[in-house]
N, C-alpha and C positions, 0 to 999 in steps of 0.2 A: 484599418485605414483611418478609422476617425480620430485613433489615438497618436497620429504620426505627427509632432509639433515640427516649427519653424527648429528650433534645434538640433532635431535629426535629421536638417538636409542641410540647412545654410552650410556657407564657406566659410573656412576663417583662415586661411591661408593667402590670403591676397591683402597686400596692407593700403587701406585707403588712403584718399589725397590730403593733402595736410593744407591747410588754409595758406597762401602766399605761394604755391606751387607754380612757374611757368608754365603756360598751355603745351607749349608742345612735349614737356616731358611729364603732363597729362595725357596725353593724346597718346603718346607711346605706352604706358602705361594701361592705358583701353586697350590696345591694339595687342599690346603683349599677354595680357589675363584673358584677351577673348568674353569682354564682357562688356556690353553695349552702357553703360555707368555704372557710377562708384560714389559711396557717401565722403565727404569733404567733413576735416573733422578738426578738433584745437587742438591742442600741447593733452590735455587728458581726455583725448579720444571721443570727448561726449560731436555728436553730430549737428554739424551749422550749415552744412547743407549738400548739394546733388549732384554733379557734374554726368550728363547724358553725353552720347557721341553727338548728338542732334548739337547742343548747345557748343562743342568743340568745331562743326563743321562750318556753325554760322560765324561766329569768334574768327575762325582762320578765315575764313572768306573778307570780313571785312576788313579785317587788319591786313591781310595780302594785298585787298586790293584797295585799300586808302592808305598803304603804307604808317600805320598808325602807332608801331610798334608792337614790342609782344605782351600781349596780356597775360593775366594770373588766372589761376582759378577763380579767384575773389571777385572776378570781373563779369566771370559768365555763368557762375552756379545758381543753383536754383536755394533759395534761403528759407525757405519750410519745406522742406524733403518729410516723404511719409516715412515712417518708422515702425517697427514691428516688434513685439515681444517673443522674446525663444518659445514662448508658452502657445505663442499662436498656433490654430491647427491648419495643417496644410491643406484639408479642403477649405476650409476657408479662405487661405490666400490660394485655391487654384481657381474660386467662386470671384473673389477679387480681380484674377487675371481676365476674366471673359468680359468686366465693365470698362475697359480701357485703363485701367489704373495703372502705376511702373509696371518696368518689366522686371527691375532692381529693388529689393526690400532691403536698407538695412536694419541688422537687428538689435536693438540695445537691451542692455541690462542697466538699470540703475543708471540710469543716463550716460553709461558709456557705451561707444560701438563692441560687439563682441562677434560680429560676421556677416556674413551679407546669404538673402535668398534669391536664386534668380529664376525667371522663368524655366530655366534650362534644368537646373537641380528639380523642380515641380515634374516637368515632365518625366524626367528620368525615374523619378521614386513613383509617381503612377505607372509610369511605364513597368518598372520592377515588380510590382503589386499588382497590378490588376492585370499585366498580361505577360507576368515571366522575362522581361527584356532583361538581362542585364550590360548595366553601363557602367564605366567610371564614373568614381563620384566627383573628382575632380576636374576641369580641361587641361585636355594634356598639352603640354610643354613641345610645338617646332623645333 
């Protein structure tokens, strides 16, 4: 278990938000990956920041209801997003999880994004290990 890194559970099959993105086809984006944020990234992937379903929910609230137009990403992300190495161990980002910290890690390499950890991947590889669950590794597709 202690040898289990951030690389053998992250995702890398969900393409993150791309800076300039309109909210609501963020929002769809959330809604269709099944994953409560997503890292917000440039033209070479490196990571400028966070986009949560929290900050989606507040974003659409105002603008629906002060009619204000539609926002970007760029308008409601979070601009120091925490970031993690492939190298990290996963008790330690499950040690992490217990202090209030994301529930979304993304992971870089060399200053690029190369996948995301979510709470959800943590549980399921505990779950697999310490008590035989098995799960898919990925969420499945409606």
């Amino acid at each position: 278990m202690r040898s289990l890194k951030a690389s053998d559970i992250m995702w890398n099959h969900i393409e993150p938000v791309r800076l300039g993105t309109p909210l609501p086809a963020v929002v769809k984006h959330l809604l269709q990956n099944h994953v409560t944020g997503l890292p917000v990234v440039d033209n070479s992937r490196k990571v400028v920041g966070f986009v949560s379903e929290q900050d989606c929910i507040h974003a659409l609230l105002v603008s629906n209801y002060h009619g204000e137009g539609e926002p970007s990403v760029d308008d409601v992300m979070k601009t120091e997003p925490v970031t993690i190495s492939p190298e990290m161990s996963v008790v330690d980002l499950a040690q992490n999880l217990g202090h209030g910290k994301p529930k979304v890690y993304p992971v870089e390499d060399h200053g690029r994004l190369v996948g995301i950890v979510t709470r959800t991947s943590i549980l399921a590889e505990l779950a697999r290990v310490g008590a035989g669950i098995d799960v898919g590794r990925f969420a499945e597709a409606r």
